[in-house]
C-alpha positions as CSV (number, residue, x, y, z in Angstrom):
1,X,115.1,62.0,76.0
2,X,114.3,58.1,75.7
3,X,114.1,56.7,72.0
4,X,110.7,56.0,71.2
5,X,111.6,55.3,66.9
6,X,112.9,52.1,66.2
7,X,116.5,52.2,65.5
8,X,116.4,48.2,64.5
9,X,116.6,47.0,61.1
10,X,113.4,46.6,59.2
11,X,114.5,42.8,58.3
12,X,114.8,41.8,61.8
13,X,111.8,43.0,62.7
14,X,110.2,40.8,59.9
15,X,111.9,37.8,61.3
16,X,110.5,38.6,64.8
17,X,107.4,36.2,65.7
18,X,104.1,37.9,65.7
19,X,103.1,36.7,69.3
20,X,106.2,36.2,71.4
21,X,106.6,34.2,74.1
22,X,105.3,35.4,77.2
23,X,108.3,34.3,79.4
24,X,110.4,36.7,77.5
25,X,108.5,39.6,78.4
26,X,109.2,41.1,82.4
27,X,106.5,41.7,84.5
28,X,103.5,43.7,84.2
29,X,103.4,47.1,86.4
30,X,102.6,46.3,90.0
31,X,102.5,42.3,89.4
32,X,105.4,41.8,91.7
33,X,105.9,45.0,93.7
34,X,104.0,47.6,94.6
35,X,104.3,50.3,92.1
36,X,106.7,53.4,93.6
37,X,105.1,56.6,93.5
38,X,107.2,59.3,91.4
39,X,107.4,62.9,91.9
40,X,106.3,64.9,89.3
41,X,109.6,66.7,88.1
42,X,111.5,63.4,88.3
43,X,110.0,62.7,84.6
44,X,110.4,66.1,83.0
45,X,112.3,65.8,79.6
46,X,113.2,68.7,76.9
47,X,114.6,68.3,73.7
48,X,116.7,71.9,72.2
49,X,116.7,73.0,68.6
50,X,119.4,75.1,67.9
51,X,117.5,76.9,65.2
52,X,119.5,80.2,65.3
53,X,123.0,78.8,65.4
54,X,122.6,75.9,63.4
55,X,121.5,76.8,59.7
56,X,121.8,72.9,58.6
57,X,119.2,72.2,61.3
58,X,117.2,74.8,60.2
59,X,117.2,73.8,57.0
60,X,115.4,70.6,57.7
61,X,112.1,72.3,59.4
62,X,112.3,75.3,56.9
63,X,108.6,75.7,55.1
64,X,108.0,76.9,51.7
65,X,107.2,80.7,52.8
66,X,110.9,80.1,55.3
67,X,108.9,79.8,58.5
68,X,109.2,76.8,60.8
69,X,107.0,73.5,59.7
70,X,104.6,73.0,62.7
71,X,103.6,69.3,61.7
72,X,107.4,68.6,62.5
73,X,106.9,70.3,65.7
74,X,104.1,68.6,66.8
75,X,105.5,65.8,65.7
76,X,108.3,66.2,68.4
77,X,106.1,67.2,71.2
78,X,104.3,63.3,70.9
79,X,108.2,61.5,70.9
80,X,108.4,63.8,74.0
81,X,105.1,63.0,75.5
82,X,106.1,58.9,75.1
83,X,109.5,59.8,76.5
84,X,107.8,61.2,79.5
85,X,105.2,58.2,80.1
86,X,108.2,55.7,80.4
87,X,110.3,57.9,82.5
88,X,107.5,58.2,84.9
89,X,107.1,54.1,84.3
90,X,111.4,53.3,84.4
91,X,112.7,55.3,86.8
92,X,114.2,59.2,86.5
93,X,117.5,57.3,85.9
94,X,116.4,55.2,82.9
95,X,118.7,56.2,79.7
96,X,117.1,53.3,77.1
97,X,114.2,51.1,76.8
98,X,114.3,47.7,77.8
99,X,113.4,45.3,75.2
100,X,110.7,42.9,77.5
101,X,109.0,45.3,79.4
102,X,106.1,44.0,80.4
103,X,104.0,47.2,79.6
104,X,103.9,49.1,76.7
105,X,102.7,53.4,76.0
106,X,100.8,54.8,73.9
107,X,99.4,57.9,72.8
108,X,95.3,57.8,73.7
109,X,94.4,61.2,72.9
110,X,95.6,65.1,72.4
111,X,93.3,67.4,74.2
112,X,94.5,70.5,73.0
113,X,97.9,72.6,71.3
114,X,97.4,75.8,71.4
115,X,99.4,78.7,69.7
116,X,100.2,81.5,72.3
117,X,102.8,83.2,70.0
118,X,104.3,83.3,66.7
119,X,107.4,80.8,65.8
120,X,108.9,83.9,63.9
121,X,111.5,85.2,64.0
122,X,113.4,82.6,63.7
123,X,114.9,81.3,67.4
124,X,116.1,78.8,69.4
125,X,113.4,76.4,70.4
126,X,112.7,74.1,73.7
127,X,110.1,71.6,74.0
128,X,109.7,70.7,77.7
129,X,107.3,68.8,79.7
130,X,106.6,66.5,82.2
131,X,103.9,64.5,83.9
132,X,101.1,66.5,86.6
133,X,98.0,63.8,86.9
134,X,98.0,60.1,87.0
135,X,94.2,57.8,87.0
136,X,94.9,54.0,87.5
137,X,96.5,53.1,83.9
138,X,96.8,56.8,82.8
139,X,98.7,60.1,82.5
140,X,98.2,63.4,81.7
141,X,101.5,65.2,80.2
142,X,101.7,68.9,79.8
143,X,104.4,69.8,76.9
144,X,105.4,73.6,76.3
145,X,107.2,75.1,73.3
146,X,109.4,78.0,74.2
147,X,111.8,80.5,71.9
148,X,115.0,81.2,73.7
149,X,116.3,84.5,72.9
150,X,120.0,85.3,72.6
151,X,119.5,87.6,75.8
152,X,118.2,84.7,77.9
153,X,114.7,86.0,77.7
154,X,112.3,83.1,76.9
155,X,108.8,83.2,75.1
156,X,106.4,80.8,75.8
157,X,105.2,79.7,72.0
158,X,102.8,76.4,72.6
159,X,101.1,75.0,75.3
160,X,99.4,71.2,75.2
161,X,98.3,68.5,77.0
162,X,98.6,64.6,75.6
163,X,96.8,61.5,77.7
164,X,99.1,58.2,77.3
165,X,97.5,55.3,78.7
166,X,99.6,51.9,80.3
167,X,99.0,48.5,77.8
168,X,99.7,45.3,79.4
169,X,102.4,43.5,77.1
170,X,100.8,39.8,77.2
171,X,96.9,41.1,77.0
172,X,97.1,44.4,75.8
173,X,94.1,45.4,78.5
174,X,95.1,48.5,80.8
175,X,97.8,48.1,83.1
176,X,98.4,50.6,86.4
177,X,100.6,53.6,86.5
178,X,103.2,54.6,88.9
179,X,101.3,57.1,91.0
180,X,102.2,60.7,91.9
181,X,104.0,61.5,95.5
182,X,103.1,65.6,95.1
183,X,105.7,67.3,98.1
184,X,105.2,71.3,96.5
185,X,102.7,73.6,96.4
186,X,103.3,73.9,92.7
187,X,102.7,70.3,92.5
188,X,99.6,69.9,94.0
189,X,98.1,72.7,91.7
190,X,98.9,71.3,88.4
191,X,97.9,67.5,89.3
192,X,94.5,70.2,90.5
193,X,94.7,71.3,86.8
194,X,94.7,68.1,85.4
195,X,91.8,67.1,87.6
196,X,89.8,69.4,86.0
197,X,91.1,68.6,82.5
198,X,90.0,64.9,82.8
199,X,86.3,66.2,84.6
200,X,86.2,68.3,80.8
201,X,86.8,65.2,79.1
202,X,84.4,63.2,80.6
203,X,82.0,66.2,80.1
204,X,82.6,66.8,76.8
205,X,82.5,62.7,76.0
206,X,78.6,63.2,78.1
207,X,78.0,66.1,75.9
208,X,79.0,64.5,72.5
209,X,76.6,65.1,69.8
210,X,77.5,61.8,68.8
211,X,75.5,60.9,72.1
212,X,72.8,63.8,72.9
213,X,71.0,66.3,70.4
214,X,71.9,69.9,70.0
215,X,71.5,72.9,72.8
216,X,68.2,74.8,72.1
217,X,70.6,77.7,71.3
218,X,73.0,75.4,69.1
219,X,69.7,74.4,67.3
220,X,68.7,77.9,66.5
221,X,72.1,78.8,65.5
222,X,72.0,75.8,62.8
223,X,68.2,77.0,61.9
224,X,69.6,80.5,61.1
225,X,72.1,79.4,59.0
226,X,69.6,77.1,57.0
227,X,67.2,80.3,56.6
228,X,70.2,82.3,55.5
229,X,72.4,79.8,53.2
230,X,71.2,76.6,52.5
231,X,67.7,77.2,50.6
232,X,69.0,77.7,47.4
233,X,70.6,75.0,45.0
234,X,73.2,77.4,43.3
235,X,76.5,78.7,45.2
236,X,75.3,82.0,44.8
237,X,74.7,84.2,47.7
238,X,71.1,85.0,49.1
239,X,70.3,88.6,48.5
240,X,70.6,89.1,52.2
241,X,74.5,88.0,52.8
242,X,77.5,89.2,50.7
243,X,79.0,85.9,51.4
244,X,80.0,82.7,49.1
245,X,78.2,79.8,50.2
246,X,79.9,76.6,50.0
247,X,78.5,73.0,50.7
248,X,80.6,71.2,53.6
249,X,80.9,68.2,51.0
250,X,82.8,70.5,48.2
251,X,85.7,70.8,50.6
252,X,86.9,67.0,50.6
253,X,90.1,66.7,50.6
254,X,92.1,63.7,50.9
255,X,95.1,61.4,50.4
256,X,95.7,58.0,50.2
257,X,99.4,56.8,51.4
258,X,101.4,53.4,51.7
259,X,103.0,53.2,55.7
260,X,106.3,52.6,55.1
261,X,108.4,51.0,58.3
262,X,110.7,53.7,58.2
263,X,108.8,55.4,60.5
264,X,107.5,52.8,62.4
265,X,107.7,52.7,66.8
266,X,109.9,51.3,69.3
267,X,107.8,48.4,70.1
268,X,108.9,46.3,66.4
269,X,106.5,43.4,67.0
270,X,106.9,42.7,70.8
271,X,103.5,43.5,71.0
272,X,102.4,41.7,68.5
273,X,102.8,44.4,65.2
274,X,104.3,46.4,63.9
275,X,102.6,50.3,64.1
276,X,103.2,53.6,63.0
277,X,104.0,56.3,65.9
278,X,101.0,58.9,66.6
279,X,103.5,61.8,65.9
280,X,103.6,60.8,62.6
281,X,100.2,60.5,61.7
282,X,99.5,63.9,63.4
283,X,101.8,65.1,61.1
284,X,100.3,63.7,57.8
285,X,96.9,65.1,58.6
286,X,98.3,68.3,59.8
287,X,99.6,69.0,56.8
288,X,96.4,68.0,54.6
289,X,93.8,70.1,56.6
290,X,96.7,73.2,56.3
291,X,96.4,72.5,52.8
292,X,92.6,72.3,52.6
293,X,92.9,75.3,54.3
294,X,94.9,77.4,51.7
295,X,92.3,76.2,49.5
296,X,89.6,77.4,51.2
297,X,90.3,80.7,52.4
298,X,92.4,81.1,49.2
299,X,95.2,82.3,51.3
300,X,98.4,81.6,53.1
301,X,96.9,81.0,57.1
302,X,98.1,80.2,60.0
303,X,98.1,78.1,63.2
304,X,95.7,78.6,66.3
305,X,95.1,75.6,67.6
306,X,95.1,71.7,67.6
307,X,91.4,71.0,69.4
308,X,91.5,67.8,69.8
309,X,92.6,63.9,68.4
310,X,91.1,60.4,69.5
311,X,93.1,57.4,68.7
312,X,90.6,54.6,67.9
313,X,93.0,52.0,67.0
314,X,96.8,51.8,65.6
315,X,97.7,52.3,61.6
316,X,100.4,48.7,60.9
317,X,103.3,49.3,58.5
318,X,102.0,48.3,55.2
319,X,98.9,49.6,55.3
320,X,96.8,51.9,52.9
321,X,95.9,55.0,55.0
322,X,93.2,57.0,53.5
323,X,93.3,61.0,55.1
324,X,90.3,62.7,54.4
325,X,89.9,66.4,55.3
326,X,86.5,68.8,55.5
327,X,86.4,72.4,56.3
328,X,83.4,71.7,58.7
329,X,83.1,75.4,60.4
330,X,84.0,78.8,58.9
331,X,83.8,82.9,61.1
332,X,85.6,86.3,61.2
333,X,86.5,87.6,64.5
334,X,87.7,90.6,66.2
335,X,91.2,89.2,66.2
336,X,90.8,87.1,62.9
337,X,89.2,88.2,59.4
338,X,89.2,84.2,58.9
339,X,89.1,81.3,60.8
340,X,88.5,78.1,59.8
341,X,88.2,74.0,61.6
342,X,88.8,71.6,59.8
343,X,88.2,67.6,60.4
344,X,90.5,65.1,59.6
345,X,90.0,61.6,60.1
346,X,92.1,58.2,58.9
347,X,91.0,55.3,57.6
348,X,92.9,51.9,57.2
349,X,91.7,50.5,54.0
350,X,91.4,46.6,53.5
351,X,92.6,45.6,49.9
352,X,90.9,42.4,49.6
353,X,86.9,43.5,50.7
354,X,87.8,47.7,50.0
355,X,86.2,48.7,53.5
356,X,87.8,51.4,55.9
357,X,88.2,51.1,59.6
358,X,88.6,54.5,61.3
359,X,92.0,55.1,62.7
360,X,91.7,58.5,64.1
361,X,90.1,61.8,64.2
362,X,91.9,65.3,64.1
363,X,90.8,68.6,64.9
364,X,92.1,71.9,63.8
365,X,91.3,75.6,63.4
366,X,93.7,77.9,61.2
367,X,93.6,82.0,60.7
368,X,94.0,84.6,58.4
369,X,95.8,87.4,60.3
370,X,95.1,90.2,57.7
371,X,93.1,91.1,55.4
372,X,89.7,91.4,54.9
373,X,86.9,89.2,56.5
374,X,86.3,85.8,54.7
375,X,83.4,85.8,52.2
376,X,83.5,82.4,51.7
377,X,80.8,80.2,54.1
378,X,81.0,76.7,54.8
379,X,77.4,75.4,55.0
380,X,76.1,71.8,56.0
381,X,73.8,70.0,53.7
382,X,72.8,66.6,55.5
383,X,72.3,65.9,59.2
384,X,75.7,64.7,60.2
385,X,77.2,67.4,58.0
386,X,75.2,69.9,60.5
387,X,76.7,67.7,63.6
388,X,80.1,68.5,62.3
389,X,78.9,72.1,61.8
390,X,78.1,72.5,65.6
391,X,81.4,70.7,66.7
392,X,83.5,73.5,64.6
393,X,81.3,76.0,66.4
394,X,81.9,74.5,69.8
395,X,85.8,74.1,68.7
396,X,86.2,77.9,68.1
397,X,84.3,78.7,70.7
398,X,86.6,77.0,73.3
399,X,89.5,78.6,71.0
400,X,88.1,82.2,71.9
401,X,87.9,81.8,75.5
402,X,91.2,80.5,76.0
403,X,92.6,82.7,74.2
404,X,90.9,85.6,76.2
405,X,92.0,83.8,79.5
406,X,95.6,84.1,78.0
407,X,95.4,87.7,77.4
408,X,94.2,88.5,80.8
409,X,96.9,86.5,82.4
């Protein structure tokens, strides 16, 4: 797998100019020959963790409760997406980055993780993917988690999808993508599938409620909920519901954190900064709405699903990164006495005038597993609090019916 953490010293990075010169850089994609169309297995990558037979390994992604930390894991499956996007750029053959490459990667969005099996017991892991769509300066990369038994049998754990878009090196606009030369049956479904992902996107970016007000049904669904929870000033519940209503506001939670260049990208300041790699932050804020969480439900949970991230902008080394977390949609299911969604979004903040600049936004749904069904009801008090309400809702929903498609398969 390509390297996509810097391995240089922090100190040479410093001395690096800010803007260098465009001479050293190669050329952009396409600028001097036509760009070679790639076949889609020639940039699978996998990386193996030897969980089983390597206790010192194990040790490092061991949790408090001895299960496997899944912010480390996800964390993983974005150096693998990046490691895909430039083998699909370089070459099949490329073992290492080159220094002036004219193009640059990065991470533009995660559609979806989902959980399709428990990481316990403990096993040997394999994170595997490769590209199946290319647009003009785009890719869509589908990663899998598998557990490897010591019988050979293999258990599909995690499935996602990431979308890494192309960055011209001298004016950071898009730049085009090697295309895909599809010779298999197999081939030509999954660059199908991801088709059909990037029509959702689009649909779902039309159907924003950023953009367009609520379904009739979505409206009446909010209008219940108001009748039933959010009349009274007190937390207590309405003589009607046995449940513990809880404004959306009370579940802040949030960190503030210095970025530290230990974990900064490949790219040092050839493209003019220094930034902090999206696996990373995915990590920070997975671990703060998992906490938030715990709160909430006042229980261990666990993991069902990553529904969704937008990268805005990058996060530079130095920088104050504020994580703020709501629980913004609480249910019980058939499957799960609790589930909860949970909105995190980061803000860089700006010493000198105190404003915030959004980063990123991160979307996730844990479970309870057991137990009884949650009494506790997250409820909206102001308009964009409802907004965030309905985009839980539509988050679980979508959960759900993968999910069932899953279980059919």
């Amino acid at each position: 797998m390509l390297p996509v953490r810097s391995k240089g010293l922090w100190s040479e990075a410093l001395a690096m100019p800010d803007a260098p010169d465009g001479k050293d850089l190669g050329p952009s994609p396409g600028a001097q020959n036509p760009l070679v169309p790639r076949r889609m297995h020639d940039s699978y990558c996998e990386i193996r963790l030897p969980f089983a037979s390597s206790p010192e390994l194990l040790e490092n992604y061991t949790n408090a409760s001895g299960g496997i930390r899944t912010g480390l894991l996800m964390e993983h499956l974005d150096s693998l997406a990046g490691s895909i996007a430039y083998k699909h750029m370089l070459g099949p053959d490329v073992s290492s980055l080159p220094k002036n490459a004219g193009f640059y990667m990065v991470t533009a969005s995660v559609d979806r993780l989902d959980m399709l099996a428990p990481l316990y017991p403990v096993r040997d892991m394999r994170l595997s993917g490769q590209v199946i769509h290319t647009g003009r300066s785009s890719l869509e990369i589908a990663v899998r988690m598998e557990a490897l038994e010591k019988d050979g049998k293999e258990e599909t754990i995690m499935l996602g999808r990431f979308c890494m878009v192309c960055r011209d090196a001298r004016t950071h606009g898009a730049a085009p993508v090697n295309p895909l030369s599809l010779e298999t049956p197999e081939d030509h479904i999954l660059f199908t599938i991801g088709e059909v992902h990037k029509q959702k996107r689009q649909s779902r970016a039309v159907r924003s409620l950023n953009r367009v007000p609520p379904t009739s049904s979505e409206a009446e669904a909010l209008h219940s909920l108001y009748l039933k929870y959010g009349q009274a000033e007190n937390g207590e519940p309405s003589p009607s519901s046995d449940r513990e209503r809880v404004w959306m506001g009370d579940t802040r939670l949030e960190k503030t954190l210095i970025m530290f260049p230990q974990e900064r990208n490949v790219h040092q300041k050839i493209f003019g900064g220094n930034f902090l790699p999206a696996g990373y932050l995915m990590r920070l804020a997975y671990e703060l709405g998992f906490a938030n969480s715990c709160l909430f439900t006042r229980d261990h949970v666990t993991f069902v699903s990553l529904d969704g991230i937008s990268f805005a902008r990058p996060v530079p080394i130095g920088s104050l990164l504020r994580l703020t977390s709501y629980i913004v949609h609480s249910a019980s299911s058939e499957n799960y006495p609790a589930l909860v969604h949970v909105w995190v979004h980061a803000d860089v903040v700006d010493l000198e005038t105190g404003t915030e600049q959004r980063t990123n936004d991160f979307r996730f749904t844990w479970c309870r597993e057991n137990g009884p069904p949650l009494k506790r009801m997250v409820v909206p008090k102001t308009y964009g609090e409802a907004m965030q309400w309905l985009e839980g809702r539509r988050a679980l929903e979508m959960g759900s019916e993968i999910r069932k498609l899953r279980r059919r398969s």
